[in-house]
N, CA, C and O of each residue as an XYZ file, in Angstrom:
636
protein
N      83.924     86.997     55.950
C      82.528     86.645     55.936
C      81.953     86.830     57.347
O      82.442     86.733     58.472
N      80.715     87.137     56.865
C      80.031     87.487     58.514
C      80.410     86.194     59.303
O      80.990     86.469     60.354
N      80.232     84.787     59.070
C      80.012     83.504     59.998
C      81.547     83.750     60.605
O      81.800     83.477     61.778
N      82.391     84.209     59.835
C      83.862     83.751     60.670
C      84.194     85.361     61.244
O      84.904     85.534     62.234
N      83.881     85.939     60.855
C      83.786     87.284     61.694
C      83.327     87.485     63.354
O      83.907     88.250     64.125
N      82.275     86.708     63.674
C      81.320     85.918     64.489
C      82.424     85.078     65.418
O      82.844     85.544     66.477
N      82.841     83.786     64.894
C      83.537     82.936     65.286
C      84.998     83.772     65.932
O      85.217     83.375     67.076
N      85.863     84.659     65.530
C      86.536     85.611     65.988
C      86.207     86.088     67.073
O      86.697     85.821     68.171
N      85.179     86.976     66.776
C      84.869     87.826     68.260
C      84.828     86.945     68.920
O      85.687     87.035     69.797
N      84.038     85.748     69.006
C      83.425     84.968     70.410
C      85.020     84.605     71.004
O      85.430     85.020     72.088
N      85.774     83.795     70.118
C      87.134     83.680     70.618
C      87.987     84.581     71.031
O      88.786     84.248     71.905
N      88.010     85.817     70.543
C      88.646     87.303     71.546
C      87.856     87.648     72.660
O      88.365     88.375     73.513
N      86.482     87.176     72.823
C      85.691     87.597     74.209
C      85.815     86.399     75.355
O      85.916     86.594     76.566
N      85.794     85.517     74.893
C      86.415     84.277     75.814
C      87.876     84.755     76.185
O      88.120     85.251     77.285
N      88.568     84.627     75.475
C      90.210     84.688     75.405
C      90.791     85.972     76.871
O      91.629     85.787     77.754
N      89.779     87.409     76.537
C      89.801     88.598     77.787
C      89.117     88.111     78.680
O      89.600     88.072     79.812
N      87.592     87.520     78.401
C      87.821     87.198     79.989
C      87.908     86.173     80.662
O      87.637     86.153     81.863
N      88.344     85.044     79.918
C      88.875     83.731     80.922
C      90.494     83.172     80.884
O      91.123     82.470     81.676
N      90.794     83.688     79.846
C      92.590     83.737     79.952
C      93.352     84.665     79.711
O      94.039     84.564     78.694
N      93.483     85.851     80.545
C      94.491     86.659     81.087
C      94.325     86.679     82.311
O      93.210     86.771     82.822
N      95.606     86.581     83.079
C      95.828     86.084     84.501
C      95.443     87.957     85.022
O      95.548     88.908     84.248
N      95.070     88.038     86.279
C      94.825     89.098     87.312
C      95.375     88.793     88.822
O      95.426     87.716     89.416
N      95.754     90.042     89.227
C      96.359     89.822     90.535
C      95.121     90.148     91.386
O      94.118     90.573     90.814
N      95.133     89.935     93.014
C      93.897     90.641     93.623
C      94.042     90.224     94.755
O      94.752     89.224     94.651
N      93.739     90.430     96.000
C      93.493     89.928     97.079
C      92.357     88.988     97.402
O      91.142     89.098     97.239
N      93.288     87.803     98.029
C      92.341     86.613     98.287
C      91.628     86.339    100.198
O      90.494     85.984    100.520
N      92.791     86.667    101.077
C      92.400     86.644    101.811
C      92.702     88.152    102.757
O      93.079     89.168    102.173
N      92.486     88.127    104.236
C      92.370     88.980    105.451
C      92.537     88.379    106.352
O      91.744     87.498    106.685
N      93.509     88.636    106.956
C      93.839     88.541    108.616
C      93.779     89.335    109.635
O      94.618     90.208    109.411
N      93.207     89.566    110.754
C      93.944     90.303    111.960
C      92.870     89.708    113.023
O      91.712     89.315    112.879
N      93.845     89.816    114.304
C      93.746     89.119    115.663
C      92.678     89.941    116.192
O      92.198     89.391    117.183
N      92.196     90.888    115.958
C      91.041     92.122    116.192
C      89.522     91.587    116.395
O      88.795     91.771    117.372
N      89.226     90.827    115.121
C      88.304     90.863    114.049
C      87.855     89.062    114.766
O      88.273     87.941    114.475
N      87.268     89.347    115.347
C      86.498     88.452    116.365
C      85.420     87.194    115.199
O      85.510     85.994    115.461
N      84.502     87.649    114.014
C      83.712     87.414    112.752
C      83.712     88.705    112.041
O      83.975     89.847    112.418
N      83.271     88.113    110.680
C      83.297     88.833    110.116
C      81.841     89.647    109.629
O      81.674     90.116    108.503
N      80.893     89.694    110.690
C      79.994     90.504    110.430
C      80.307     91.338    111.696
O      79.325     91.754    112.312
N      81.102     91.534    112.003
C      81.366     92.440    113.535
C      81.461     93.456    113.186
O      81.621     93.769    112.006
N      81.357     94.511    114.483
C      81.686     95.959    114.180
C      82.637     95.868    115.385
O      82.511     95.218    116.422
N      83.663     96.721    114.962
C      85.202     97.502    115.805
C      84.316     98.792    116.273
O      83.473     99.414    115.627
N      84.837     99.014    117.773
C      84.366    100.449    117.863
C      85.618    101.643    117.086
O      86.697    101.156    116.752
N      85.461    102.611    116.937
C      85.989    103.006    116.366
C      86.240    102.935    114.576
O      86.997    103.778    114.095
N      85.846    102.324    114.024
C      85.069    101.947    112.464
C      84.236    101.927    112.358
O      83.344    101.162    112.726
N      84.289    103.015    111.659
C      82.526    103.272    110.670
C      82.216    102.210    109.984
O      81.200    101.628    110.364
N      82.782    101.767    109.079
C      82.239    100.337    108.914
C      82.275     98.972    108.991
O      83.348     98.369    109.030
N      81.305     98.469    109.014
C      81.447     96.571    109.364
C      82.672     95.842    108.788
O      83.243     96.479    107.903
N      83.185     94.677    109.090
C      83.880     94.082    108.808
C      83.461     93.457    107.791
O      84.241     92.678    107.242
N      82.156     93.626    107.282
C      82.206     92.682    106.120
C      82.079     94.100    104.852
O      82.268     93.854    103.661
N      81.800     95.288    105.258
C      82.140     96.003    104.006
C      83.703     96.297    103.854
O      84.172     96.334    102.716
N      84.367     96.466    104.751
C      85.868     96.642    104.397
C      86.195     95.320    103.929
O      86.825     95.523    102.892
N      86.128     94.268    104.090
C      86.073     93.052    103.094
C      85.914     93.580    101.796
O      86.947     93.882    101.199
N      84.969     93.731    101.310
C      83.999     94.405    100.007
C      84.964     95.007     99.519
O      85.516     94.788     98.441
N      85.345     96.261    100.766
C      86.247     97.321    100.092
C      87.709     96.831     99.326
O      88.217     97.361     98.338
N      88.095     95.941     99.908
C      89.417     95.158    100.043
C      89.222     94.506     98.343
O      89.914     94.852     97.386
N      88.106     93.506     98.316
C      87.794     93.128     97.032
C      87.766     93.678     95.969
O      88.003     93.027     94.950
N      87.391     95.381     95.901
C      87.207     96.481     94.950
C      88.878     96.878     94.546
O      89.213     97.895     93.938
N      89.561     96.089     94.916
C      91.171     96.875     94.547
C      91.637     96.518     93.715
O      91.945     95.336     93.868
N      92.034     97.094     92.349
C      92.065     96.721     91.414
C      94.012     96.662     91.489
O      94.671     97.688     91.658
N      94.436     95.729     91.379
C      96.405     95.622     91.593
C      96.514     94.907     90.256
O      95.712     94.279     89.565
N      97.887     95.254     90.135
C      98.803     94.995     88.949
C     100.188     94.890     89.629
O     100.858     95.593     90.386
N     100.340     93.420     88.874
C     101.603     92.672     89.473
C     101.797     91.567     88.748
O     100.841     91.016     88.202
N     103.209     91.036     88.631
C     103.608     90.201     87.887
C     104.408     89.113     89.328
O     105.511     89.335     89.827
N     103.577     88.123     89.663
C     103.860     87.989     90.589
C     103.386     86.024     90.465
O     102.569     85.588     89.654
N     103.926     85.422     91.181
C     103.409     83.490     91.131
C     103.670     83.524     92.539
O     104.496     84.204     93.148
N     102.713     82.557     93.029
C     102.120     82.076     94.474
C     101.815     83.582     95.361
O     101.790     84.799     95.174
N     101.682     82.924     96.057
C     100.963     83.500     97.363
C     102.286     84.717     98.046
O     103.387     84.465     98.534
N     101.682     85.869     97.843
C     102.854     86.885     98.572
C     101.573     87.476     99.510
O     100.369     87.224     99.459
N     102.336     88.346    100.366
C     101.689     89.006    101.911
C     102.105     90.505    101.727
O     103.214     91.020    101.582
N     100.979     90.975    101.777
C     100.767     92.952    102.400
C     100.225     93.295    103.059
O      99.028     93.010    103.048
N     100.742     94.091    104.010
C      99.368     94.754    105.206
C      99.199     96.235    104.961
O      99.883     96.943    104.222
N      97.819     96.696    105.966
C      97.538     97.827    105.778
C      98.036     97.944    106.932
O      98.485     96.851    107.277
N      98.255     99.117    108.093
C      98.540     99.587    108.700
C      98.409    101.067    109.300
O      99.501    101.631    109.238
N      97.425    101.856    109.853
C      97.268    102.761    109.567
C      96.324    103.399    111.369
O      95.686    102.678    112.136
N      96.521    104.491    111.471
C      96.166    104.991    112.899
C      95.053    106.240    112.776
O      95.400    107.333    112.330
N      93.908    106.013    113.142
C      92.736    107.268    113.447
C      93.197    108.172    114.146
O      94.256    108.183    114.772
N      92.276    109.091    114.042
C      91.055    109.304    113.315
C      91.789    109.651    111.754
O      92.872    110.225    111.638
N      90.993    109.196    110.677
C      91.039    109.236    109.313
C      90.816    108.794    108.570
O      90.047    107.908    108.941
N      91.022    108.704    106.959
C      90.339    107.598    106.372
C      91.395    106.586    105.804
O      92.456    107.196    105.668
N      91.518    105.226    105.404
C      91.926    104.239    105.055
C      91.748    104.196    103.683
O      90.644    103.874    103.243
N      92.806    104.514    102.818
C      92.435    103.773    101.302
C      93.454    102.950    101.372
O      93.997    102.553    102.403
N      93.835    102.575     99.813
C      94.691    101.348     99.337
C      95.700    101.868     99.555
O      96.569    101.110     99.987
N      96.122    103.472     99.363
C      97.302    103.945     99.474
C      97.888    103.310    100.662
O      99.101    103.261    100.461
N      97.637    102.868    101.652
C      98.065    102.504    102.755
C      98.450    101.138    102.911
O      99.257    100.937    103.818
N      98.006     99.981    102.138
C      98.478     99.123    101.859
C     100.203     99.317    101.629
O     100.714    100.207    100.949
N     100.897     98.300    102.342
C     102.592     97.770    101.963
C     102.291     96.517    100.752
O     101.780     95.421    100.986
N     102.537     96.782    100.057
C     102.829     95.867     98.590
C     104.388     94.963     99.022
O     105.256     95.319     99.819
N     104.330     93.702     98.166
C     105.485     93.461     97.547
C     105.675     94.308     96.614
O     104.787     95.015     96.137
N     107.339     94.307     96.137
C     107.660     94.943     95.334
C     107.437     94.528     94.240
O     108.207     95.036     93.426
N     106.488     93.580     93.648
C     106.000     92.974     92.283
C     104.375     93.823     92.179
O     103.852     94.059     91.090
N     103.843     94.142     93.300
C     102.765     93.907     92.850
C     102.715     95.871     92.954
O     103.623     96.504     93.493
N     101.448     96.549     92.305
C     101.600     98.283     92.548
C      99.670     98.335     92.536
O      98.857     97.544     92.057
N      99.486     99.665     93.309
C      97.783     99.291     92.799
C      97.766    100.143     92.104
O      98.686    100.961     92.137
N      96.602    100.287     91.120
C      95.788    100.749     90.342
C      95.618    102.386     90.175
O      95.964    103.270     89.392
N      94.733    102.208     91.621
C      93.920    103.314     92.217
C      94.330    103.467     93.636
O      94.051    102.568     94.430
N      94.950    104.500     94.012
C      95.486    104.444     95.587
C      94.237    105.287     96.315
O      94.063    105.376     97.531
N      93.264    105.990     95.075
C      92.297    106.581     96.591
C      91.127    105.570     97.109
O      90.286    106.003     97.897
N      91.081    104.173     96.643
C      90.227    103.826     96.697
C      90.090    103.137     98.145
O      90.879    102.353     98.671
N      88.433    103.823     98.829
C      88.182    103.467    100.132
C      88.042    102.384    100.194
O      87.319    101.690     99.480
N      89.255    101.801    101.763
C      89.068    100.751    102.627
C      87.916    101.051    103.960
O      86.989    100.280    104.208
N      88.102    101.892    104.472
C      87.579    101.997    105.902
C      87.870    103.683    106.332
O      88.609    104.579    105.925
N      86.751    103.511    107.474
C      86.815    105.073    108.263
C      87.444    104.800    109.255
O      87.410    103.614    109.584
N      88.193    105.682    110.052
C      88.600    105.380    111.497
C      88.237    106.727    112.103
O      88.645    107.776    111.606
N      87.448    106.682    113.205
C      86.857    107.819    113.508
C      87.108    107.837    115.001
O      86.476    108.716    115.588
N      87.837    107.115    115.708
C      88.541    107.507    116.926
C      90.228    107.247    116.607
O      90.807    107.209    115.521
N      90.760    107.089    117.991
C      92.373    107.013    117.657
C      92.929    105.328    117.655
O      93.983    105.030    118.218
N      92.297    104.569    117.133
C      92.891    103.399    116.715
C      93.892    102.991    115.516
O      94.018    103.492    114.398
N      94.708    101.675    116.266
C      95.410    101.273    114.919
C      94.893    100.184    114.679
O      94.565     99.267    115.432
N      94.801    100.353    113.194
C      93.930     98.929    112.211
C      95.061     98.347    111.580
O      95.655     99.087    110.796
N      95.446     97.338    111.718
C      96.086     96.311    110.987
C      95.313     95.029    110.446
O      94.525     94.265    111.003
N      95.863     95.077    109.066
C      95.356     93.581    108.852
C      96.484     93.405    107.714
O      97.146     94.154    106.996
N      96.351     92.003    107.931
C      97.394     90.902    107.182
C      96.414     90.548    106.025
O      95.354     89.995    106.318
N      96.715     90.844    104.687
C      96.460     90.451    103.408
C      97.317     89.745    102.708
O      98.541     89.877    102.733
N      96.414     88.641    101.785
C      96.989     87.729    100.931
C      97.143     87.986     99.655
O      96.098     88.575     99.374
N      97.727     87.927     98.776
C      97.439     88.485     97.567
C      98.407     87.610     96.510
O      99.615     87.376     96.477
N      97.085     87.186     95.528
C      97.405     85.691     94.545
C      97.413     86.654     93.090
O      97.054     87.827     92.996
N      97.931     85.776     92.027
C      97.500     85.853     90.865
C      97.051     84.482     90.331
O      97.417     83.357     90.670
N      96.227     84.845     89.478
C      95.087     83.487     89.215
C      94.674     84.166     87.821
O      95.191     85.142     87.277
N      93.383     83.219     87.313
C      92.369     83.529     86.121
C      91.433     83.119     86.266
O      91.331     81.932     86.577
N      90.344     83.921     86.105
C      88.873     83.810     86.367
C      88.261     84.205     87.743
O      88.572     85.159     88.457
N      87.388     83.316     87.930
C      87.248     83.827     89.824
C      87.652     82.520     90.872
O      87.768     81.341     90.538
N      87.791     82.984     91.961
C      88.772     82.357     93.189
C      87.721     82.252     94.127
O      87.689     83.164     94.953
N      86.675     81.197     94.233
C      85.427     80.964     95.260
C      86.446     79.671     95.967
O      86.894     78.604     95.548
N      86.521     80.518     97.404
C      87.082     79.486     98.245
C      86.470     79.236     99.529
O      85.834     80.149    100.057
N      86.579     78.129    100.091
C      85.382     77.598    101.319
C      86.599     77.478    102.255
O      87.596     76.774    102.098
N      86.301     78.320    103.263
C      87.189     77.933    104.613
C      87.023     76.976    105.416
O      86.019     76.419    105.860
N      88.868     76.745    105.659
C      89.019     75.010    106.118
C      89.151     75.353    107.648
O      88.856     74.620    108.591
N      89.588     76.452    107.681
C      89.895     76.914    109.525
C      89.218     78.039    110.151
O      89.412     79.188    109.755
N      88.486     77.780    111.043
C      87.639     79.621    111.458
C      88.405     79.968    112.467
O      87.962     80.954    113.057
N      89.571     79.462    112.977
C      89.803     79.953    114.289
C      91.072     80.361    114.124
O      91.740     80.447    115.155
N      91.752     80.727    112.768
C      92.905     81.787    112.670
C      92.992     82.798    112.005
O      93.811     83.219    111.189
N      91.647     83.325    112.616
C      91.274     84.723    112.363
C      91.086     85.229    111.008
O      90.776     86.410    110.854
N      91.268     84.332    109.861
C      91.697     84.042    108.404
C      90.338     84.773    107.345
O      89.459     83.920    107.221
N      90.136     85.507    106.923
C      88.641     85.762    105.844
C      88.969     85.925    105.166
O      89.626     86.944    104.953
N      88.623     84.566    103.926
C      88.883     84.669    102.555
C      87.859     85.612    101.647
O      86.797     85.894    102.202
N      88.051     86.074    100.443
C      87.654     86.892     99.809
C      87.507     86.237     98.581
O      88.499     86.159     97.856
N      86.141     85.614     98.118
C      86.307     85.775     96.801
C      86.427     86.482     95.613
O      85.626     87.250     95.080
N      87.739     86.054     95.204
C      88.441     87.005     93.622
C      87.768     86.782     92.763
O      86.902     85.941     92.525
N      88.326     87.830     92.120
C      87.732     88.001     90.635
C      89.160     88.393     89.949
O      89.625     89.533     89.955
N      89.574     87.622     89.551
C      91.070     87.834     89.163
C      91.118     88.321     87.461
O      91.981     88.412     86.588
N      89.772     88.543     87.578
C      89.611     88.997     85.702
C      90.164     90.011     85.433
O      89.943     90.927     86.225
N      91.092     90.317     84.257
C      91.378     91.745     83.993
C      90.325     92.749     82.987
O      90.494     93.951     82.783
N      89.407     92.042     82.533
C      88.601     92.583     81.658
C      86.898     92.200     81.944
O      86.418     91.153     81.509
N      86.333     92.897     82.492
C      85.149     92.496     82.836
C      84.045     92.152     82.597
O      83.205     91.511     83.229
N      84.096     93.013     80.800
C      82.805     93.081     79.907
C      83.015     92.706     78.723
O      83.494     93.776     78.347
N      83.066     91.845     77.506
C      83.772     92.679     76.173
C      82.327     92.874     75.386
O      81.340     92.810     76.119
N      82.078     93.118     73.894
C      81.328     93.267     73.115
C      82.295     93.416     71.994
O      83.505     93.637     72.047
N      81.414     93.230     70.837
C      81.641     93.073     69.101
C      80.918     93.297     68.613
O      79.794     93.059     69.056
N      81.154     94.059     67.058
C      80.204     93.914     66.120
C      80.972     93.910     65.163
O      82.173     94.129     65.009
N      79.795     93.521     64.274
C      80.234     93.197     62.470
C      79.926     93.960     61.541
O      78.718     93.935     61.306
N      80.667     94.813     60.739
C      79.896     95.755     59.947
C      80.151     95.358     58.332
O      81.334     95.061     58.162
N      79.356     95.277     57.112
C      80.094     94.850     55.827
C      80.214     96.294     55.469
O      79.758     97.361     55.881
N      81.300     95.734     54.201
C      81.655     96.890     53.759
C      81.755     96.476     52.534
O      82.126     95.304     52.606
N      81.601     96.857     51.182
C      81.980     96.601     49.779
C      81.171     97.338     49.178
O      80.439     98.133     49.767
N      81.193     97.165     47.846
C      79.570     97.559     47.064
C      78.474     96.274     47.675
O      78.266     95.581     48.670
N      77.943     96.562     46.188
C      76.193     96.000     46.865
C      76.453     94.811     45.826
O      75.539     94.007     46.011
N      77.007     94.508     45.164
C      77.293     92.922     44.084
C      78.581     91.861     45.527
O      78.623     90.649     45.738
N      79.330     92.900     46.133
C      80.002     91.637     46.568
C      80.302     92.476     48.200
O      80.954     93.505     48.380
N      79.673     91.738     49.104
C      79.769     92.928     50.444
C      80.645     91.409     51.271
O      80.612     90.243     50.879
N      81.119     91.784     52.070
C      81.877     91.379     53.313
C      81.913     91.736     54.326
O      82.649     91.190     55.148
């Protein structure tokens, strides 16, 4: 019947996107990075879009508590995820996806956190002075859903 047809979907659209767990990066470290609206010479971009960028990484991992990966990587060139060191639980997605430009001969390091959770991860920093920028997650694995209902029968008894 259409009413419980209804009642279904809503419970499979809840179900994708508030209970299946997602991996993702929560926080950023490095001794560099003075705030996080700064600019590095030598990076094309701000510290708060490579944040952004950092947030856009879509990882897959089967992983509980808090594990650590860094990027690591030397200009002039460009920075994707490929460059990220993973635990061996966690793999990304998409390896071309842009972190940062490096357009002189610097090395960029940063220390990343990386949780699995469900739903989103809005966290308020308790310390500003260990260099620490949290990232709010989105630890969703499914971002959108939709449904529909179609009957089907003859025209004396439809469903």
């Amino acid at each position: 019947m259409k009413d419980q047809a209804d009642t279904v979907g809503i419970m499979m659209r809840r179900a994708l996107l508030g209970e299946l767990e997602g991996t993702c990066i929560t926080s950023a470290k490095s001794e560099k990075i003075p705030h996080v609206y700064s600019t590095i010479v030598g990076i094309q971009e701000s510290i708060h879009e490579i944040l952004m960028n950092l947030k856009e990484i879509v990882l897959r991992g089967n992983l509980y508590g808090t594990r650590n990966a860094f990027i690591c990587a030397k200009g002039p060139g460009y920075v994707t995820a490929q460059d990220i060191i993973l635990p061996p639980s966690v793999e990304i997605v998409d390896n071309t996806q842009h972190v940062a430009s490096l357009t002189e001969p610097i090395d960029l390091c940063i220390g990343l956190q990386i949780e699995r959770n469900r739903g989103y991860g809005i966290k308020t920093p308790k310390n500003f002075h260990d260099r620490s920028y949290l990232i709010n997650a989105v630890f969703m694995l499914v971002r959108n859903t939709n449904h529909s209902i179609h009957c089907y029968g003859n025209d004396n008894e439809k469903q």
